[in-house]
C-alpha positions as CSV (number, residue, x, y, z in Angstrom):
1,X,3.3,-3.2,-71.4
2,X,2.3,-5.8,-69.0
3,X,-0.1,-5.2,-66.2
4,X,1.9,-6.0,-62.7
5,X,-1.5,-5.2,-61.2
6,X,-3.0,-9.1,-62.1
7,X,0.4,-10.8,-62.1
8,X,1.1,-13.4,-59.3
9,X,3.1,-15.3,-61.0
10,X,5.1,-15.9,-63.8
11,X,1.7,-18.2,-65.0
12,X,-0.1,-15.2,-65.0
13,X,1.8,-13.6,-68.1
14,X,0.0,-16.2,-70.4
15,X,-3.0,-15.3,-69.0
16,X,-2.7,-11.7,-68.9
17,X,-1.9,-11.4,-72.3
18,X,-4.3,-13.8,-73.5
19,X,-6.9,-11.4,-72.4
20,X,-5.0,-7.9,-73.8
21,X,-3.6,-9.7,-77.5
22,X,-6.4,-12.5,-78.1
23,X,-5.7,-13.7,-81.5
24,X,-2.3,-11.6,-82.5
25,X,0.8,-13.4,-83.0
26,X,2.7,-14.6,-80.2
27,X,5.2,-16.6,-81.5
28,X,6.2,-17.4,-85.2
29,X,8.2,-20.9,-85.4
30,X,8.9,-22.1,-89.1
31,X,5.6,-22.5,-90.3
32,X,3.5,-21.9,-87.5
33,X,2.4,-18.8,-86.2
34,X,0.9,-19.3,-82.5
35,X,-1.6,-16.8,-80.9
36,X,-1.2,-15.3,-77.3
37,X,-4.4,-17.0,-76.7
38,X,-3.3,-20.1,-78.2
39,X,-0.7,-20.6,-75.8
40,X,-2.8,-19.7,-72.8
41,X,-4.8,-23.0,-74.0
42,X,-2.4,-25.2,-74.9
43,X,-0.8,-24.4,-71.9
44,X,-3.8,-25.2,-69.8
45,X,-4.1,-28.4,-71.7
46,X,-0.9,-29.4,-70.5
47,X,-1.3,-28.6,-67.0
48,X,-4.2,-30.5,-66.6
49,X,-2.5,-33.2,-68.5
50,X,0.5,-33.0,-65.9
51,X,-2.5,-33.4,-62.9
52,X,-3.8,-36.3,-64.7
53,X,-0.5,-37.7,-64.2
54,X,-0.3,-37.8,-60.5
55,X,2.7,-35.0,-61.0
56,X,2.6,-33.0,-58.0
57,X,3.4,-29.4,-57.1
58,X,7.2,-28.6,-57.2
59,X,8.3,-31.9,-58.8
60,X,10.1,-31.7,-61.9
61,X,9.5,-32.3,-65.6
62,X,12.8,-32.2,-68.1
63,X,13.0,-31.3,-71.8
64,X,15.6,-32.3,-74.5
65,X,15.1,-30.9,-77.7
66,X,16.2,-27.8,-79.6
67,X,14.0,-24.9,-79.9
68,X,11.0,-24.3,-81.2
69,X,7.1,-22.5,-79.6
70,X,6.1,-25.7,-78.0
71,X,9.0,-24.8,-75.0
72,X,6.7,-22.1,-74.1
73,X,3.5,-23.8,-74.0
74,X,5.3,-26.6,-72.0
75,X,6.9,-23.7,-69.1
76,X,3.6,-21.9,-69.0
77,X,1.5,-25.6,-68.6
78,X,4.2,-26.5,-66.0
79,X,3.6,-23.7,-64.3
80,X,0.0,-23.9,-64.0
81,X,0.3,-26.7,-62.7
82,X,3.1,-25.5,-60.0
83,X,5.6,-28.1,-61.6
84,X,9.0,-26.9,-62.3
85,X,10.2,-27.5,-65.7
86,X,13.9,-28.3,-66.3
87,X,15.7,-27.8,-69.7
88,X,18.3,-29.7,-70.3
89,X,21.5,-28.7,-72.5
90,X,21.5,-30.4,-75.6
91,X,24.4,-30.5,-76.0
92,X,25.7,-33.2,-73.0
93,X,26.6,-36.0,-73.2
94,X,24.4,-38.9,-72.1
95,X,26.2,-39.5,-68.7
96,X,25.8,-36.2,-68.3
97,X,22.2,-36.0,-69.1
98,X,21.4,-39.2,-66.8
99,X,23.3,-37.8,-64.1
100,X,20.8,-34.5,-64.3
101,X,17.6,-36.7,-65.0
102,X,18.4,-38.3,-62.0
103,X,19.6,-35.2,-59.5
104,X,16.5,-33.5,-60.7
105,X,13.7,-36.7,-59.7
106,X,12.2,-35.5,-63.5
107,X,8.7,-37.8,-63.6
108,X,8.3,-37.1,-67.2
109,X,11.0,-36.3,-70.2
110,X,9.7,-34.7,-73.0
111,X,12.5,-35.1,-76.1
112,X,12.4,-34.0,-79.4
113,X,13.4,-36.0,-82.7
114,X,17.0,-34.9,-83.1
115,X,17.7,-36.4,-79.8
116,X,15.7,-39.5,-79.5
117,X,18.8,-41.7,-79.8
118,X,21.1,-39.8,-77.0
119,X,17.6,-40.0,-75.2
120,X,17.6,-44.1,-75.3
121,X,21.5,-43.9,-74.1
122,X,20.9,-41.2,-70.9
123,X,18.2,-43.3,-70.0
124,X,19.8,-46.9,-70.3
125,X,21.8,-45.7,-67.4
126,X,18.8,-44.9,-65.0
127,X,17.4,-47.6,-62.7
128,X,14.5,-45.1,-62.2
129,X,13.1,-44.1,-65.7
130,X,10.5,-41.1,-66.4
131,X,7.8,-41.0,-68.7
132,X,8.9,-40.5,-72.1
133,X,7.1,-38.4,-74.2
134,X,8.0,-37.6,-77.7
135,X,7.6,-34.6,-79.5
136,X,7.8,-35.0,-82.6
137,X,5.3,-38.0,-83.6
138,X,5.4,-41.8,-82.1
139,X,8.4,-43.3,-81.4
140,X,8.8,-46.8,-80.3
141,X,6.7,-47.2,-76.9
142,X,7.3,-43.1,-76.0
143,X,3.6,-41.4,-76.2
144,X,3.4,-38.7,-79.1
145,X,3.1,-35.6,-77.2
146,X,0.2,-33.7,-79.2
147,X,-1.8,-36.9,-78.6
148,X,-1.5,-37.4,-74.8
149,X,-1.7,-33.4,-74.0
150,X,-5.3,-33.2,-75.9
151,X,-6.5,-35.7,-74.0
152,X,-7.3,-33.2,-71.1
153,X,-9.6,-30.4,-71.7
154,X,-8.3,-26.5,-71.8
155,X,-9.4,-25.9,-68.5
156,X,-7.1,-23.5,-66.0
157,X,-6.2,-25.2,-63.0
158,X,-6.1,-21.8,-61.4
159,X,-3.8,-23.2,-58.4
160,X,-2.4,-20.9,-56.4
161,X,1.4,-19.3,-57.2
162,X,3.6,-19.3,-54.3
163,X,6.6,-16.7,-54.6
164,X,8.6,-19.5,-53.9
165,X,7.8,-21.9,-56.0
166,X,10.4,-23.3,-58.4
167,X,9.1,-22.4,-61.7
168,X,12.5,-23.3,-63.8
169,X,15.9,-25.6,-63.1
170,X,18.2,-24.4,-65.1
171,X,21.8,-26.3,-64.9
172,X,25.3,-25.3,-64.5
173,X,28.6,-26.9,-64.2
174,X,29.9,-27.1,-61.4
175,X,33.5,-27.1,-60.2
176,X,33.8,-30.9,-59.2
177,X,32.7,-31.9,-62.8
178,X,28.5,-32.3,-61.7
179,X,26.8,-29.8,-63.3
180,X,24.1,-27.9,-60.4
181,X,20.4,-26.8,-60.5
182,X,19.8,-23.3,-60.0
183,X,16.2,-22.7,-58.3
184,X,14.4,-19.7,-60.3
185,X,11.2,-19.1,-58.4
186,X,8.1,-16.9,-59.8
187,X,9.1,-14.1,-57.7
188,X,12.8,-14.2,-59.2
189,X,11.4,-14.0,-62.8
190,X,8.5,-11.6,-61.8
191,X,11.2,-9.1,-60.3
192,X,13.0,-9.8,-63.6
193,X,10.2,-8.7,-65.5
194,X,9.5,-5.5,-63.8
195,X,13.4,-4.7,-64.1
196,X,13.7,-5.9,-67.6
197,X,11.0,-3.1,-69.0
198,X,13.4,-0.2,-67.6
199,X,16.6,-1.7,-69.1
200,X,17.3,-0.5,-72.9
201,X,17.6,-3.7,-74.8
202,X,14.7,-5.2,-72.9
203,X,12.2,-2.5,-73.0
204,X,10.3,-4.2,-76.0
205,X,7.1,-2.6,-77.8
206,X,3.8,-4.4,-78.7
207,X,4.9,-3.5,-81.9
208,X,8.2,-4.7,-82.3
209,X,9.6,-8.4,-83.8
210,X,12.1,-10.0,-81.4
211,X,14.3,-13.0,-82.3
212,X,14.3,-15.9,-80.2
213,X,17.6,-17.5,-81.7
214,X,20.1,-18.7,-78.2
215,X,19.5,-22.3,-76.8
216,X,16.3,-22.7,-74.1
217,X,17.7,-24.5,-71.9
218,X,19.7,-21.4,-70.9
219,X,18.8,-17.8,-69.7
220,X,20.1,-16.3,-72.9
221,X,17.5,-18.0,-74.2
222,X,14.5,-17.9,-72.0
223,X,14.9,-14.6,-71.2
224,X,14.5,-12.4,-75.1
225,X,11.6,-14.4,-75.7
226,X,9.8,-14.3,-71.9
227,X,10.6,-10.4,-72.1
228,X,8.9,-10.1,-75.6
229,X,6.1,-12.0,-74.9
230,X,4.9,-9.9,-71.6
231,X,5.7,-6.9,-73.7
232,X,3.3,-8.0,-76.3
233,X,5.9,-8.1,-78.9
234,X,6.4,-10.9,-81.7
235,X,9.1,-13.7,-81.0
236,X,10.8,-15.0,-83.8
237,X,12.2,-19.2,-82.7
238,X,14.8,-20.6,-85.2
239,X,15.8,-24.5,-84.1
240,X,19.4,-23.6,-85.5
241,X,21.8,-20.7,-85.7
242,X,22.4,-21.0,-89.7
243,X,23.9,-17.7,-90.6
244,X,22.2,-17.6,-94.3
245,X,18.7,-17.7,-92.8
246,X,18.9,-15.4,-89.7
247,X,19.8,-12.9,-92.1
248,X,17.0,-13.7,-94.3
249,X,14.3,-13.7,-91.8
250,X,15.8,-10.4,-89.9
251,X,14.5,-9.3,-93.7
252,X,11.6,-11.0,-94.2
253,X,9.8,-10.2,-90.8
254,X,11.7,-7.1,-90.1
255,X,13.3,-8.1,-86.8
256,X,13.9,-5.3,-84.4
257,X,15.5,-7.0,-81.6
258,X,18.1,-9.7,-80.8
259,X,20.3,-11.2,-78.1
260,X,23.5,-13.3,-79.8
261,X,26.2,-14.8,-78.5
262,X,29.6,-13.1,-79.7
263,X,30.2,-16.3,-81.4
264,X,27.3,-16.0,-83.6
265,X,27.9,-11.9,-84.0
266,X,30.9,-13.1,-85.9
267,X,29.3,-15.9,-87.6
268,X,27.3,-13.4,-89.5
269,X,29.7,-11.2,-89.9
270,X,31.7,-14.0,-91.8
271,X,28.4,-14.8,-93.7
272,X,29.0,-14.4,-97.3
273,X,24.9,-12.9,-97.6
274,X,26.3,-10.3,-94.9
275,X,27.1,-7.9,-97.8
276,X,23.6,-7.8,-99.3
277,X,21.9,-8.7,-96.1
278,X,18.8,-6.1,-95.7
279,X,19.1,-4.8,-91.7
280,X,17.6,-1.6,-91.7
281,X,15.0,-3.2,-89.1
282,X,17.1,-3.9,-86.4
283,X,17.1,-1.3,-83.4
284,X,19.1,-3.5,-80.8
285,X,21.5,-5.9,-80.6
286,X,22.2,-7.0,-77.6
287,X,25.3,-9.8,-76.5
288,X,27.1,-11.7,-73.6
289,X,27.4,-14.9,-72.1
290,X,31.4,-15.2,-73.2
291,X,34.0,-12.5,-74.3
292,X,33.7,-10.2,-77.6
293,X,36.8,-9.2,-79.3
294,X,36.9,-5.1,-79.7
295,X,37.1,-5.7,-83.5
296,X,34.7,-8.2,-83.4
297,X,32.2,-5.0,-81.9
298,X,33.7,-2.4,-83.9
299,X,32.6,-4.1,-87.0
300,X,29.3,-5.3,-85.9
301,X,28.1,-1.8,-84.8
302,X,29.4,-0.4,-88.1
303,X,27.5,-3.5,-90.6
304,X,24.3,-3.5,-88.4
305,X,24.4,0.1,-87.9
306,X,21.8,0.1,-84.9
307,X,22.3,-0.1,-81.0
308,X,24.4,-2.3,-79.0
309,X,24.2,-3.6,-75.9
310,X,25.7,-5.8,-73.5
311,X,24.7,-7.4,-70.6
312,X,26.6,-9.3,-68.0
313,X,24.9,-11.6,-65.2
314,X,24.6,-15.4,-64.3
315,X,21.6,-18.3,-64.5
316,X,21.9,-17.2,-60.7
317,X,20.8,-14.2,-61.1
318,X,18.3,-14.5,-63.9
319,X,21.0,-13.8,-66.2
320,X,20.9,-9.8,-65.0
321,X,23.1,-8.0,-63.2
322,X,24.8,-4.9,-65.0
323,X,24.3,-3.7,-69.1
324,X,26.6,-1.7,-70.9
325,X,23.9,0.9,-72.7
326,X,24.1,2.0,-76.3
327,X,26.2,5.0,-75.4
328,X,28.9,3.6,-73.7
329,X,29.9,1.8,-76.9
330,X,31.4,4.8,-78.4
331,X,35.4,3.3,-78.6
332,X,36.0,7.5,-77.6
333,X,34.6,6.4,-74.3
334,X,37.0,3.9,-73.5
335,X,33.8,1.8,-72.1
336,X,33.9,-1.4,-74.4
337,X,35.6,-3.4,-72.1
338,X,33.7,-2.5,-69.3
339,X,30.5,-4.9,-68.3
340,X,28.3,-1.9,-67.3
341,X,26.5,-0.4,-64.8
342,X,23.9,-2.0,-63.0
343,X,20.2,-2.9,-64.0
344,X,17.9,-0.6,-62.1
345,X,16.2,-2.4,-59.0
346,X,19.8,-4.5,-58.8
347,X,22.7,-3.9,-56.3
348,X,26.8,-4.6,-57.6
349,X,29.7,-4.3,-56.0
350,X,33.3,-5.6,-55.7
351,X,34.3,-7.0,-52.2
352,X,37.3,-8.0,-50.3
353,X,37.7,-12.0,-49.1
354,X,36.3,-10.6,-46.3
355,X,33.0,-9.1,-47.8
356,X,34.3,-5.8,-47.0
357,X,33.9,-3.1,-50.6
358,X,37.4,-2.1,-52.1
359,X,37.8,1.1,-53.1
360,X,37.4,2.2,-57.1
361,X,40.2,1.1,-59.1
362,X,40.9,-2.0,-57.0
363,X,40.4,-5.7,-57.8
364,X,38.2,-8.0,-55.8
365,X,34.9,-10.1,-56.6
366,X,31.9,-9.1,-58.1
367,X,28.7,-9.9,-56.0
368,X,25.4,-9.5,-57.0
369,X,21.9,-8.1,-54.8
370,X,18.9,-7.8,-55.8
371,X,15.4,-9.8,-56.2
372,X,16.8,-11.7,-58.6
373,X,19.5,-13.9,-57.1
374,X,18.3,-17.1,-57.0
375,X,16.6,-19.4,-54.3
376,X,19.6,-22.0,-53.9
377,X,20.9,-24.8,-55.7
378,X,18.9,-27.9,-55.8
379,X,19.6,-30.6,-53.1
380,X,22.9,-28.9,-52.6
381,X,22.4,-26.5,-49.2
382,X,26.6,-26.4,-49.3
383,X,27.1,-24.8,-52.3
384,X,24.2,-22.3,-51.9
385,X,25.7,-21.4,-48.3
386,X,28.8,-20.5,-50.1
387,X,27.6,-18.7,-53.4
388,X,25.0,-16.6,-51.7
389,X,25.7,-14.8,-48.3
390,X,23.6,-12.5,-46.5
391,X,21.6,-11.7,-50.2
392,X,24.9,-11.7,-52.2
393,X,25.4,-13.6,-55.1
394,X,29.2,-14.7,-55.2
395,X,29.9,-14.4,-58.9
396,X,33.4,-16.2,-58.9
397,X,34.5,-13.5,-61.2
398,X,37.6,-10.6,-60.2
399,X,36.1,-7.1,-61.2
400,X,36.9,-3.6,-60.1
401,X,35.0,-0.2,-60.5
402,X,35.9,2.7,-62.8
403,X,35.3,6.4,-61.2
404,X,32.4,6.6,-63.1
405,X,30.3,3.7,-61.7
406,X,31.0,1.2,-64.6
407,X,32.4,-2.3,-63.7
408,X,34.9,-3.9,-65.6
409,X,36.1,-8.4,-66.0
410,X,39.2,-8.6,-65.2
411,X,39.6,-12.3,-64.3
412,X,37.9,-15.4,-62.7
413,X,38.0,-16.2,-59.3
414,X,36.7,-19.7,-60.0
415,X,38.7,-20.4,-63.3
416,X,35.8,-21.0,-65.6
417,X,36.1,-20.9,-69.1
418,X,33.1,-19.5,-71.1
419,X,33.1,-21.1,-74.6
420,X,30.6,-19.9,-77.5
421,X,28.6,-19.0,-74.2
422,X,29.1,-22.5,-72.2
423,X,30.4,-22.3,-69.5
424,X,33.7,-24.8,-69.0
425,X,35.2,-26.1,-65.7
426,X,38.9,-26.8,-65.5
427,X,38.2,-29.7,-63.2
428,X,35.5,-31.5,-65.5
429,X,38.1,-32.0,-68.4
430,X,41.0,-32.4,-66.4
431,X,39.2,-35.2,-65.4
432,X,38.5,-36.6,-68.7
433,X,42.1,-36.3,-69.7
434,X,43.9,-37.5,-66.6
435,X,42.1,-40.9,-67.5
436,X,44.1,-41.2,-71.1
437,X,46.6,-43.9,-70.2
438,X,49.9,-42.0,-71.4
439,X,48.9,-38.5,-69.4
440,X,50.6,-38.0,-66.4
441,X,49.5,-34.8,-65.5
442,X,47.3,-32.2,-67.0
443,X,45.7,-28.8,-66.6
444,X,42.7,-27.1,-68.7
445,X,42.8,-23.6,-69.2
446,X,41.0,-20.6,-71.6
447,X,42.6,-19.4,-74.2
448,X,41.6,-16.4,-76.9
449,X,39.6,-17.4,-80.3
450,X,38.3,-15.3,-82.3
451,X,35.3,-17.3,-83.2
452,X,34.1,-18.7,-79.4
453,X,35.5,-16.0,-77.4
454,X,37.6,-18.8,-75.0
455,X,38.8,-22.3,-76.5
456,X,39.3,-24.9,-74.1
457,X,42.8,-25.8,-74.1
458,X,44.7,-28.6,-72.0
459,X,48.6,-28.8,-70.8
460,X,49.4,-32.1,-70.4
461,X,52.9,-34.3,-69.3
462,X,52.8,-37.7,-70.7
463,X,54.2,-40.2,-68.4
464,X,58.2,-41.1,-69.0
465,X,58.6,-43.0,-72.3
466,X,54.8,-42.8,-73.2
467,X,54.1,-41.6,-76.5
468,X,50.6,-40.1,-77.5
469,X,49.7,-37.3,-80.0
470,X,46.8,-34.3,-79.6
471,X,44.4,-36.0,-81.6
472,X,44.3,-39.3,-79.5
473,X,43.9,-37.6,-76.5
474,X,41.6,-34.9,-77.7
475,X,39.4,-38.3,-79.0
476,X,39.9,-39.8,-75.1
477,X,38.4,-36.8,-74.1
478,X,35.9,-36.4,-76.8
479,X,34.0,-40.3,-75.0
480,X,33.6,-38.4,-71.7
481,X,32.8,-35.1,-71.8
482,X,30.2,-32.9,-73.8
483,X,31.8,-32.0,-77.3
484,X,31.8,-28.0,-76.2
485,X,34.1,-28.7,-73.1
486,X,36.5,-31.2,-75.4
487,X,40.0,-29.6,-75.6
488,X,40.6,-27.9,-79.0
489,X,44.3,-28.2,-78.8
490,X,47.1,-29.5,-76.3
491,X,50.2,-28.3,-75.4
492,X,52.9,-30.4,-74.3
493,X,54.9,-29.2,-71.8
494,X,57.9,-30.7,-68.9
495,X,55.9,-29.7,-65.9
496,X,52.6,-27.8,-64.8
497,X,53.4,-25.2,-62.7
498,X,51.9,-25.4,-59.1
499,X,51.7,-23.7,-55.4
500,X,53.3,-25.5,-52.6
501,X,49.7,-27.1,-51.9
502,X,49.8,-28.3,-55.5
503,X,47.1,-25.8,-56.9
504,X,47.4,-25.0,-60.4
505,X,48.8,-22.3,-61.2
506,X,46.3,-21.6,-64.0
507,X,47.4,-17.4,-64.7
508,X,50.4,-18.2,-65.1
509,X,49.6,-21.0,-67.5
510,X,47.2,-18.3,-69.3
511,X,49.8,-15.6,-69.4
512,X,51.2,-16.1,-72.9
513,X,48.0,-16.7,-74.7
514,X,46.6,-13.2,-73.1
515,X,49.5,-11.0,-73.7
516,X,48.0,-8.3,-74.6
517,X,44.2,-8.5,-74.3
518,X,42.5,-6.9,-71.9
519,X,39.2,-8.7,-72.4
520,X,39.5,-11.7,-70.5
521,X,35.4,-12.0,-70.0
522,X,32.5,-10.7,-71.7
């Protein structure tokens, strides 16, 4: 377990366990097994290497590449160095990745092979461009990364840690189709920590293997493998959820621990090696970020036959906020629907408009208290003014409490759709779709699949005697938004029904396509 006592910061994990683990595995990537000492200096490389180039404390550095150990060594470096590292999702679209290069003042990108090209296209767009560094060898005039961080010495800055520092920017969408970065200081993630050791699912051993398998540029990624590390445990990085291998190396290095998207719970379930697949390892499986179907659960517990957990929360929060523990996933219970109860350390309840608490049983919006909640959203004092009030994270999601403490989804107050994990906007695609020349009038809603939890879906009235079909429009679309927020069908209909202001109404247009479910979110 991880000694608070000589922790100031986040920083000071790598250090820390530098000192405790030494030589023993930290990270096992493909074919490369990194030390806990290794990262500490490779990590101090890089900060020195980030000094060397003028980048001060609190500006911003941006990655775009899929997984693998270096992420780590990069966050811990940037840290040391108090810049603030910001991920960006892979899987945007380049006017999408310009516009957060841009928002974010990132000095340097640092891109990985598989996206050099949408790279060269996000940047094309940018009057002010960062420093490029590749990481995965030379690449045109880029600078290979391995060759410009060794040419500083692994010497530790030792700066000093403010609580406040920005140590990560991790971006969301945001209602008027720009996505927002969410400030995560050292003091967010170092109160994460602490909680994260009393929350079954999190408490990792020094002896334990954890997989590392959800995207790093989100907190259902960052968080498994920040948790592990300052627990001394093993993580596992795969670049790619392919169903075949997870399930070989859950074998092969006898995983104990793993946090999986529902999607990619039924994924392996589908798997054809799921009926030979060796699992006896596995003590936790943990879930969220988008809705899982009971079956979906049902049959999961029953093939990996070890606890499951879920856990509900927001990037805003560090990605905590309540867990539904192992026992509550008896079906008997009547808990699987529920979201939990809250992490130890965090405060949840469901309010009135007013802020006021409803009583048990009664609907109203799930806010958030705790050390956790995030500083603000970057360069946007607005939108932090009205998402976090008096301490209170504003979730945007409709909850009530059960009798018995647990909290249970039952809609969202801000309409977003939660896709494989993604979260999904209304507004963002409508955009994208109003702009197909024969679309008169559109509306995006969430609709059950089995396989992402939601599908986008899009209502749309063409304009009088226009003629267009679901493919042309779902290809209009596909040019302007990132592939995961794309439409996967259309529905033509005579009229979208509105309110006398001319809002949407979107539960009525979900109505049909939720008949009978009563998970709406995960």
């Amino acid at each position: 377990m991880l000694d608070f006592s000589q922790v100031r910061g986040l920083a000071d994990v790598a250090r820390v366990q530098a000192k405790v683990y030494g030589d023993r595995t930290a990270f096992i990537f493909e074919d490369r097994r990194v030390s806990f000492a290794q990262v500490d200096r490779m990590s101090n490389r890089l900060a020195q290497r980030l000094r060397q180039e003028w980048i001060a404390p609190q500006e911003r550095v941006a990655m775009l590449a899929k997984n693998s150990d270096v992420f780590y060594e990069l966050w811990f470096g940037a840290m040391k160095a108090r810049v603030c590292l910001a991920p960006v999702n892979t899987r945007l679209a380049a006017p999408e990745i310009a516009y957060i290069l841009k928002d974010s003042g990132a000095k340097i990108l640092f891109v990985g092979a598989d996206y050099y090209d949408l790279a060269e296209k996000a940047l094309a767009d940018l009057e002010e461009k960062p420093l490029v560094i590749s990481l995965d060898g030379p690449r045109g005039d880029w600078i290979d990364y391995a060759t410009w961080r060794d040419r500083a010495e692994a010497i530790d800055p030792r700066l000093d840690m403010p609580a406040d520092d920005d140590i990560i920017q991790l971006y969301t969408s945001g209602t008027t189709g720009h996505p927002k970065g969410v400030q995560l200081t050292n003091s967010n993630y170092v109160a994460f920590l602490r909680m994260a050791g009393n929350v079954t699912g999190f408490d990792y051993r020094d002896d334990e293997t954890v997989l590392n398998a959800m995207p790093l540029f989100h907190v259902g990624g960052t968080n498994p493998g920040l948790a592990a590390f300052a627990s001394g445990a093993q993580v596992l990085i795969v670049r790619d959820i392919v169903p075949a291998l997870l399930l070989e190396l859950i074998a092969r290095e006898k995983l104990n621990h793993a946090f999986l998207v529902p999607a990619v719970i039924l994924m392996l379930l589908n798997a054809p090696e799921m009926a030979t697949a060796d699992l006896s390892s596995m003590r936790t499986v943990s879930y969220g970020a988008s809705p899982i179907s009971e079956d979906v659960l049902v049959r999961a517990q029953q093939r990996f036959g070890c606890n499951f957990l879920q856990f509900y929360g927001m990037t805003e929060t560090v990605g905590a906020g309540t867990f539904l523990p192992p026992d509550a996933h008896d079906p008997a219970k009547g808990k699987l629907r529920s979201c939990g109860i809250p992490w130890p350390g965090v405060e949840v309840k469901v309010v009135d408009a007013n802020g006021a608490e409803v009583p048990v049983g009664e609907v109203g919006e799930i806010v958030i208290k705790a050390p956790i909640v995030m500083k603000g959203y970057w360069n946007k004092p607005e939108a932090t003014a009205d998402s976090v009030r008096l301490g209170w994270m504003h979730t945007g999601d409709a909850a009530y409490k059960d009798a018995d403490g647990y909290f249970f989804i039952y809609d969202r107050v801000k309409d977003m759709i939660v896709t494989g994990g993604e979260n999904v906007y209304p507004a963002e695609v409508e955009n994208a779709v109003f702009g197909h020349p024969a679309v008169a009038d559109a509306a995006v809603i969430g609709v059950p699949d089995e396989r992402w939890g939601e599908a986008v879906k899009a209502v749309v009235v063409l304009k009088p005697g226009a003629a267009a079909d679901e493919a042309s429009i779902i290809a209009w679309a596909r040019e302007r938004v990132a592939a995961y927020k794309v439409p996967k069908s259309i529905d033509f209909v005579d009229a979208i029904p509105r309110n006398p202001t001319g809002k949407v109404l979107r539960r009525e247009l979900r109505k049909p396509y939720w008949e009978g479910r009563g998970r709406m979110v995960g």
